[in-house]
C-alpha positions in Angstrom: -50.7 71.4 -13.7 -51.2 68.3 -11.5 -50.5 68.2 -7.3 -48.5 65.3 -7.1 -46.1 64.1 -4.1 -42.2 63.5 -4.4 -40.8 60.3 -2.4 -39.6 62.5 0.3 -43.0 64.0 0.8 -42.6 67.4 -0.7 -45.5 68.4 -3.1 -44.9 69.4 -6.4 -47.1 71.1 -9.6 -46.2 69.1 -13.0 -47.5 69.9 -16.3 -49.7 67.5 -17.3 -49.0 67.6 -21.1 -45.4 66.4 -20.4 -46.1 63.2 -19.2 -45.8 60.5 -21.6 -45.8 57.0 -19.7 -47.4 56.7 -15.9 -46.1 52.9 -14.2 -46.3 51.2 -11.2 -43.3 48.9 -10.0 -44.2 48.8 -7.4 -43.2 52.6 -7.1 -45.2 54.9 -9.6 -43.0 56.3 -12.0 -44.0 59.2 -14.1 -42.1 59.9 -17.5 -41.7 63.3 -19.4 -41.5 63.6 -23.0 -37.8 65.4 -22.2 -37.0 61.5 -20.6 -37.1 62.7 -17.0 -38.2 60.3 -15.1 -39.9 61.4 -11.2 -41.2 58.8 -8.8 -44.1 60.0 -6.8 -46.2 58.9 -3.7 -49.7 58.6 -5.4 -50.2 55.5 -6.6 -50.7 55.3 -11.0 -54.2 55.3 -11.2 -54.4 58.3 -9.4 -51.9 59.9 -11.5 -54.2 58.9 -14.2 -57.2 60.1 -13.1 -55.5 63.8 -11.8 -54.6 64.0 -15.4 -57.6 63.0 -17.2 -59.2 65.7 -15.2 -56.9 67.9 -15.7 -57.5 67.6 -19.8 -61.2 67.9 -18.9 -60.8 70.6 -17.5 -58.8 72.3 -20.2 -60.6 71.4 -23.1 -58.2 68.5 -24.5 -60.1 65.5 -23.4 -63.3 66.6 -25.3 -61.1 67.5 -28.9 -59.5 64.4 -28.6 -62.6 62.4 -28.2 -63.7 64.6 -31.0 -61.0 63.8 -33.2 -61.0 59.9 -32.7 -64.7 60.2 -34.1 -64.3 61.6 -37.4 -61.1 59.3 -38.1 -63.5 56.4 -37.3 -65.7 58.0 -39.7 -63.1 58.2 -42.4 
């Protein structure tokens, strides 16, 4: 789960493996695989970068590196 911030200021937790599309216009919009679509405070790159960490920090980041490689390989 990511901290992010709703428009009205209230935090929230959101699972990270949900999102599918982060954009900025000039609000950041974040969009769940279920088509939900939240606009929060933080700006996209930080969205980005809470949930890069996040998949570090679970494991994902390094299996999908991983995987990448050996279809490069193929």
């Amino acid at each position: 789960m990511i901290p992010l911030t709703r428009l009205n200021g209230s935090p929230m937790w959101l699972n990270a493996l949900l999102i599918e599309t982060v954009e900025e216009t000039p609000d950041t919009y974040v969009t769940l695989v279920t088509g939900k679509r939240l606009i929060v405070l933080e700006k996209a790159a930080d969205v980005v970068s809470l949930i890069k960490d996040y998949s570090r920090e679970i494991g994902i980041h390094a299996a999908t590196i991983k995987v990448q490689q050996m279809e490069e390989d193929e």
